[in-house]
N, C-alpha and C positions, 0 to 999 in steps of 0.2 A: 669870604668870596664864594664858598661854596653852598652857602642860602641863595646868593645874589643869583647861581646860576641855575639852582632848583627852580627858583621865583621867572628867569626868563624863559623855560622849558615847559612852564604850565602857561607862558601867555606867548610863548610863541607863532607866529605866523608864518606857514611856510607854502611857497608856491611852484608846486611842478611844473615845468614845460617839458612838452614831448611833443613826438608826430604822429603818436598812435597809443592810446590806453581800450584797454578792453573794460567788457565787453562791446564799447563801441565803435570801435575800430582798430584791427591790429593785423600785423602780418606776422607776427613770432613770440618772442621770448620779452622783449621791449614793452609790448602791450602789456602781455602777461604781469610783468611788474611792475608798473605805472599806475595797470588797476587795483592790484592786490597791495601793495608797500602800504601806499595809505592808510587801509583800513586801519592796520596797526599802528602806524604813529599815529592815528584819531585816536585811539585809547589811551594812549601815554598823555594826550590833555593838550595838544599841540594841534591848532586851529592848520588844517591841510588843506589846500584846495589845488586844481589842476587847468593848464590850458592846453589846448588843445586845438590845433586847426580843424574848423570844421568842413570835415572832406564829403563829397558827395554821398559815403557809406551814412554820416550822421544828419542826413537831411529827413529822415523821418522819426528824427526825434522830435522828442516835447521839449521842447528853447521858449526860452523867453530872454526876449531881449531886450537890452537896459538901453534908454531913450536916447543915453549920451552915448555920441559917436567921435569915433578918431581918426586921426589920418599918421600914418607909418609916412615919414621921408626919410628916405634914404636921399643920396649924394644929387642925381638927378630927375629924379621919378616918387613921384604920391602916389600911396595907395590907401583907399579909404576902406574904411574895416567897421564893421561890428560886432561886438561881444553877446553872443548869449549865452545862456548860462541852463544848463544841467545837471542832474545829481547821478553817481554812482551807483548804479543800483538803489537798493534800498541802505545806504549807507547815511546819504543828507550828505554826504562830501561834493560840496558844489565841483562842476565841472565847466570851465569856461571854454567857450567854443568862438573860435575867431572865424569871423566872415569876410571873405574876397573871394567871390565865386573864381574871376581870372587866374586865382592863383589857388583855390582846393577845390573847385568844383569839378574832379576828377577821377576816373577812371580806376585808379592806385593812386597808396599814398605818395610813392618814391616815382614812379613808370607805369608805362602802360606795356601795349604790345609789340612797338615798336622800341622801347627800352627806354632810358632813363631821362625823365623832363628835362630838357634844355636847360630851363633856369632854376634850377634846384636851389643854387646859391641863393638866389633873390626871394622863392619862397624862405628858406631857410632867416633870413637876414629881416622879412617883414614876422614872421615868427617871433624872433628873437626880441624885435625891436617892439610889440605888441603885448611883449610880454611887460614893457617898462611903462604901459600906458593905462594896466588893470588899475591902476589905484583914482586915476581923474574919471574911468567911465564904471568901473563900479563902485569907488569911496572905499574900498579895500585894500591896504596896504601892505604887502609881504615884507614880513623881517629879511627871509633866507629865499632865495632864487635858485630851486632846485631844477636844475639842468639836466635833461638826457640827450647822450650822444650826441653826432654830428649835427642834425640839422636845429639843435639850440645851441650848441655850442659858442657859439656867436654872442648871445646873452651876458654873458661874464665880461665878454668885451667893452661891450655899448655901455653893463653897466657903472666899468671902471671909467671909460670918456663923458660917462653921464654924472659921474661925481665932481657935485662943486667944493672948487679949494679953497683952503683956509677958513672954512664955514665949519663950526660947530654943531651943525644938524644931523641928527641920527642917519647913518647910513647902511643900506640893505648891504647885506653880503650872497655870497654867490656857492655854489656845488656845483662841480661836475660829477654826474655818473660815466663809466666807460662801460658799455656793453658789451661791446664788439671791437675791437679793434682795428681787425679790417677791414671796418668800414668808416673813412675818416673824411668824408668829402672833398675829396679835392677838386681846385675848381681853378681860373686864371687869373694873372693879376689884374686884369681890366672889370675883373668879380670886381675883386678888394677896391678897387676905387667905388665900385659903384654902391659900396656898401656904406659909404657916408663915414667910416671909420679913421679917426688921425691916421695920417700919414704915417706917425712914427710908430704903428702898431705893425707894417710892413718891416719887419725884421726878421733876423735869426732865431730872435725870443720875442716872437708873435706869430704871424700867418702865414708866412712863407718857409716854404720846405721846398728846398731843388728848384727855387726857379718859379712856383705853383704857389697860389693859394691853398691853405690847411687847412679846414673851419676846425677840426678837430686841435689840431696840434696848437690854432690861437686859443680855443676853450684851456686846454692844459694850461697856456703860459700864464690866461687871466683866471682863472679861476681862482679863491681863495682857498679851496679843500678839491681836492677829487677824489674819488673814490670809482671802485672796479669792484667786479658780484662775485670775487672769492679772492682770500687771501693768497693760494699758489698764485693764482690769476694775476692779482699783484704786483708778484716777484718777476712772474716769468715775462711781461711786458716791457720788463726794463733791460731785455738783453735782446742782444740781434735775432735770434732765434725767433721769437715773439711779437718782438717791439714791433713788425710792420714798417722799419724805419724812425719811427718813434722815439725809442729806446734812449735817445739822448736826452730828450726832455722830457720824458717823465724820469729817470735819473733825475735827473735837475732837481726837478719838484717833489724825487721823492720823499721828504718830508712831510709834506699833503699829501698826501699816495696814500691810501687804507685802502687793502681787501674786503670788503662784508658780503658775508656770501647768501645768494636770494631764500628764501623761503616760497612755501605754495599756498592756494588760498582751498587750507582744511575741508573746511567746508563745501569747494566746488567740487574737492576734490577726495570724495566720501564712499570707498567701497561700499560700506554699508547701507548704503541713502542712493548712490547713483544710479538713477532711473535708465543710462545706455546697459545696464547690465541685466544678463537673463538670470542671473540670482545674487544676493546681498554676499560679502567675505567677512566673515570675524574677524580681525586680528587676532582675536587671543585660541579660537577653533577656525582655520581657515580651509582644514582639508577639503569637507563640504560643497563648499562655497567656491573653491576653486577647482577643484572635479569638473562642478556644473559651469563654469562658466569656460572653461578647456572644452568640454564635450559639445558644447554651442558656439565658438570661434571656429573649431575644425570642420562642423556641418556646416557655417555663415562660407568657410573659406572650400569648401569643396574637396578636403583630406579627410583621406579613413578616420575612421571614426576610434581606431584603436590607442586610450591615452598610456600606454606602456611608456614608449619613448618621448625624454624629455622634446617640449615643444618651445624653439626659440623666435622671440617678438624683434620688429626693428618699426617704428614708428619717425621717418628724417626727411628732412630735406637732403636730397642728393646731390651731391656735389661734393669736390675733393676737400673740405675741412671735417666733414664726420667721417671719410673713412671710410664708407661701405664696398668702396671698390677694393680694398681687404677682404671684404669678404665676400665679394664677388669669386677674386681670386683662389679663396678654399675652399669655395661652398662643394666644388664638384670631387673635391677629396674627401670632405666630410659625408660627401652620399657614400662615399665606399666604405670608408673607414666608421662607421654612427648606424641608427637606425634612427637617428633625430630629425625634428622636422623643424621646418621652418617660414614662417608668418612675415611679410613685408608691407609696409605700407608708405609709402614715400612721392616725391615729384622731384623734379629737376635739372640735372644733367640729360639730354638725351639718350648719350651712350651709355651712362648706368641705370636708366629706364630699360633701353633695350637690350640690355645685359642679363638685366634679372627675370626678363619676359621669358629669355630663352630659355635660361635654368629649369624656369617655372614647366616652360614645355617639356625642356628632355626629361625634367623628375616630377612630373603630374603629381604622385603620390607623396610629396614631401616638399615641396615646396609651393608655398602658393603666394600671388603676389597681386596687389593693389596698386595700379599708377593715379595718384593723386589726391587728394587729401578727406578727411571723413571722421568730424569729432568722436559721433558715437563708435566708429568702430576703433581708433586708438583707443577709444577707453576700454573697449572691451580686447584688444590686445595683450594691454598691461594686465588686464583681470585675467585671459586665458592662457596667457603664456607663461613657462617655469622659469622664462629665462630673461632678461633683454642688452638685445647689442648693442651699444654704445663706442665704438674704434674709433674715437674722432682724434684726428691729430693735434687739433687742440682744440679748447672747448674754458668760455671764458668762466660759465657758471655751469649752464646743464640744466633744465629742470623735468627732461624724460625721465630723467632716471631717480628723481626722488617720486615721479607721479607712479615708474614701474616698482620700488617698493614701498609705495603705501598702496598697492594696489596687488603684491606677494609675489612679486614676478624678482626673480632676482638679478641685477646689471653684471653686465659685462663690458668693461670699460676701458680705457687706456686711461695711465695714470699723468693726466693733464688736468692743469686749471679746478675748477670746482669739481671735475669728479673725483681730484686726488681728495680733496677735502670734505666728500660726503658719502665716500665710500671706503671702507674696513676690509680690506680684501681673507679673503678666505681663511683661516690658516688654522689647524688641529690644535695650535695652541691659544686662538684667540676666541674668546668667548662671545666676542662682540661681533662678531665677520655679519654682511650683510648683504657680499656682492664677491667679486673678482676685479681684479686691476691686473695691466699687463703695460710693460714700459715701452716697446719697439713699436712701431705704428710700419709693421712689415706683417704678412700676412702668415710668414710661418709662425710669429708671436700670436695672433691672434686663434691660429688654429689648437695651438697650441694648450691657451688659458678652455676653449671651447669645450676640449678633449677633459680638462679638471672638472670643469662643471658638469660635464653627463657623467664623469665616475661620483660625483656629488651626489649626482642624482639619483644613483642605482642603491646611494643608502638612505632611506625612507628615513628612518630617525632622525638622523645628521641635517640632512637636507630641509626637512620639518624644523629644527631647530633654528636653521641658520633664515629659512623662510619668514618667521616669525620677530629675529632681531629686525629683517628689513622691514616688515610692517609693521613694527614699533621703532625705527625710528625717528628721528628728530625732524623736522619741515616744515614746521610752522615760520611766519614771518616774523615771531616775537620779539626773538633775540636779533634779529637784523634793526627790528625798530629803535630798538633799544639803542643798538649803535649808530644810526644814522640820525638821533635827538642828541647822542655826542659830539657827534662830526657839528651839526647844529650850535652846539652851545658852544664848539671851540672858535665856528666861525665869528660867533658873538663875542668870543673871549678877545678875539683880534681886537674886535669895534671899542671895547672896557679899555683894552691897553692902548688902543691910538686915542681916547680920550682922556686916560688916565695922563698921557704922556704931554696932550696939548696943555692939561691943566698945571703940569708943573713948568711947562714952558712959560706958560701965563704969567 
């Protein structure tokens, strides 16, 4: 058996659906690993490709599009769609791009500026449902139907109503990933009718939650594996605490439930090579290199020029799941109590926007602040700053804080979700330390862990050592691949045993 499953892992087919992979279009973390995941299971031998709505952002790509056309019905409405097709970068990882102007020719992926598209659902559901049509308009047929988040979650559904019974024909199986958990679509049951889905999919163990449509909590019930982007991550989704309300069914299903926690893509992300930086960083000599890029963040942000005192980064979306409004709340003890300064760069919330404006004005000389977003200078954040905050009260994977230590800056975190499990917190007996963790997500906790790392800071040896585990370690997507061609081969393992089972029934 274990030839049979090396031999289906080297001819594997596996196909992503999302609503957003970068570089071609992304609004966060979702992108981020949609475009990077691939690359690595393309090395393990495993034919990857991705679909992809194509939203107004990817209308100045290079598409070409395959002759044969389809049409999505749902319950009682046609939408007709075209597939074009592009590649990742310079990877050759085709990327299939679905066409319905009515329904992605817009603004944002999710909302605009009046908030969130009406019929989310019904884009979500011709997604889903488009994803089951890749093999008649481009003759490509996916083994494994890899699923992100809500608005494919749907996928796993249609693809269990789309299985014919008692038919011995090979059938696709299905993955959910969970990114985020609180974000799970809810939507009504006059959705669910219109979503062409049996009837009998409207239960307790399908789409309804309290009354409502779930796309997310139906992706969980149909899915054949699911998976979430850290193992804490995992655990902590199956209790109230976490769960969003959830908690019950993925309980349920924890059996399919694995943690794999995300990796970064190396190579975009390369102190040494990154062209946003006014000087390269060695891992293995970084004083240099992060001197100079310290001493060019504090001139870019308009603070003295003096790099004595430690300098701390915060690169977030604002709003009450990272926590910054912790650190809203000490910042103005910290000016009495430190000589430390402090670097923001964020959007969001209004009142933690105009929170941190003020700070910035009453301490000119120490605090300085960025409302809204700006690739090159996050990267040179992580490259100038000794420090980065991370207070999020919960946090499913994270991947600031792997870009802030390969880039020397060392995290300050709460020990939630994937920060618990990519960061080594401090300690005179641990060789390995490459960050701080702090358990309360209250603000005297946080002032608290703050106050350790500027005495960190004040011992150059120490701090030099502990600087250098976090720019060696670990980030790459290898070992993720690795597991998610597992997850792969167990879903195949299902298909062996409900064949293996028909033939003795035979």
């Amino acid at each position: 058996m274990t030839n049979f499953f090396a031999l289906i892992t080297s001819t594997m087919k596996v196909l992503f659906v999302s609503p957003e992979v970068s570089p071609l279009v992304r609004t966060g973390g979702l992108g981020d690993v949609v475009g990077s995941l691939p690359l690595a299971i393309k090395e393990l031998g495993i034919d990857v490709r991705i679909l992809c709505p194509l939203h107004r952002a990817c209308k100045n790509l290079k598409t070409t599009f395959f002759a044969q056309k389809g049409t999505v019905q749902l319950r009682d409405l046609e939408f007709p769609i075209r597939i074009g097709e592009t590649k990742l970068g310079s990877s050759g990882i085709p990327v299939y791009l679905v066409e319905n102007d009515s329904l992605f020719d817009r603004p944002g992926i999710y909302s605009d500026s009046n908030g969130d598209y009406h019929d989310n659902p019904t884009r979500a559901f011709v997604l889903s449902k488009a994803a089951l049509l890749i093999d008649q308009i481009t003759g490509w047929s996916p083994d494994v139907y890899h699923a992100h988040d809500w608005m494919a979650a749907s996928l796993p559904a249609y693809l269990n109503a789309n299985r014919p019974k008692g038919k011995r024909s090979k059938q696709a199986k299905s993955v959910l990933t969970i990114h985020n958990l609180e974000h799970q679509g809810n939507c009504s049951y006059q959705d669910f009718l219109r979503s062409g889905l049996p009837e009998s999919y409207w239960a307790i163990d399908g789409f309804e939650n309290n009354g409502s449509m779930n796309l997310l909590k139906g992706g969980i019930q149909h899915a054949d594996k699911i998976t979430t982007v850290s193992p804490t991550y995992s655990n902590e989704i199956r209790t109230p605490l976490f769960g969003h309300g959830l908690e019950a069914s993925l309980t349920y299903r924890g059996a399919d439930l694995l943690g794999i926690l995300n990796g970064i893509d190396e190579t975009s992300w390369n102190p040494q090579k990154d062209p946003s930086l006014p000087c390269p960083i060695d891992p293995d000599s970084p004083q240099s290199g992060k001197k100079a890029c310290k001493e060019s963040l504090l001139s870019e942000m308009s603070l003295p020029a003096n790099q004595s005192p430690p300098l701390f980064g915060v690169v977030s979306r604002l709003y009450r799941q990272k926590g910054l409004d912790l650190l809203i709340e000490c910042l103005p003890n910290l000016m009495s109590e430190s000589d430390a300064k402090f670097v923001i760069l964020g959007s969001g919330s209004e009142e933690e926007e105009n929170a941190f404006r003020e700070l910035a004005k009453r301490f000119p000389e120490r605090i300085a602040v960025f409302i809204g977003f700006d690739d090159g200078l996050a990267r040179r954040i992580f490259a100038g700053s000794d420090f980065f905050l991370m207070p999020s009260r919960f946090e499913p994977c994270g991947l600031a804080q792997l870009y802030a230590m390969r880039y020397g800056s060392l995290p300050i975190a709460r020990k939630t979700g994937g920060l618990a499990d990519t960061i080594d917190h401090f300690s005179r007996s641990t060789s390995s330390s490459n960050g701080f963790l702090f358990d309360h997500a209250n603000a005297k906790s946080l002032r608290t862990v703050i106050h350790r790392a500027i005495k960190l800071f004040g011992n150059p040896t120490q701090f030099l050592k502990i600087r250098k585990n976090a720019l060696h370690s670990p980030c790459s997507w290898d070992d993720a691949a690795n597991c998610y061609a597992e997850v792969y081969k167990w879903t195949m393992e299902i298909q062996v045993e409900e064949k293996l089972s028909f033939t003795k029934r035979a």
